[in-house]
N, C-alpha and C positions, 0 to 999 in steps of 0.2 A: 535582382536575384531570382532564380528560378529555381525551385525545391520539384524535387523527385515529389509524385505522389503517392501516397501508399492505402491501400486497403486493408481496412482493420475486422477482422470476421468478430461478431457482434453478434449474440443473442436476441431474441424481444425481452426476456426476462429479464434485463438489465435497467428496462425503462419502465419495469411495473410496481407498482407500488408495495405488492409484496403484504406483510401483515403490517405495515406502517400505515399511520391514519393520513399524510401530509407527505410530498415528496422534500421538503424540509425536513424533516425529523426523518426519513430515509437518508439522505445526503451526512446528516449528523450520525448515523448509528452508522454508516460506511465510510467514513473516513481516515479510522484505523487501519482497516484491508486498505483505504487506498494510498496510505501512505507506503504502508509495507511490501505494496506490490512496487511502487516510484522506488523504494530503497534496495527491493532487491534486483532492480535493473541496473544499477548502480555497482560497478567496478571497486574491489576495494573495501563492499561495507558488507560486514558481516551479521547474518540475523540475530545470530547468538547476542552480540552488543545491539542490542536495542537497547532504550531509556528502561525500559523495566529487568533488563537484564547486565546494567552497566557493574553494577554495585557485586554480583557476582561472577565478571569478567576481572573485576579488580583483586576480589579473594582470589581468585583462583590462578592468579599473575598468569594470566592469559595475553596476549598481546591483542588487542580490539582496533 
């Protein structure tokens, strides 16, 4: 199987540590963006229905 390649344009800031003491404890406090950035690639899934916004998709008979 042969996949297309693709170039992805990339900051340095993405690889810096940032005010985190450990690139561990960065990877842990960026996990929520990197989830939400995977979800809103995603066809279908609406940001509004996140896990913390389930409970008021359901008040508000919203279709999620």
């Amino acid at each position: 199987m042969r996949r297309e390649v693709r170039t992805v344009q990339a900051h340095s800031g993405a690889a810096e540590l940032g005010p985190y003491r450990h690139y561990m404890q960065k990877e842990i406090f960026e996990q929520p963006k990197a989830i939400a950035d995977t979800l809103d690639s995603v066809p279908g899934i609406s940001p509004s229905c996140s896990a913390t916004a389930r409970s008021a998709c359901s008040r508000e008979s919203t279709r999620c």
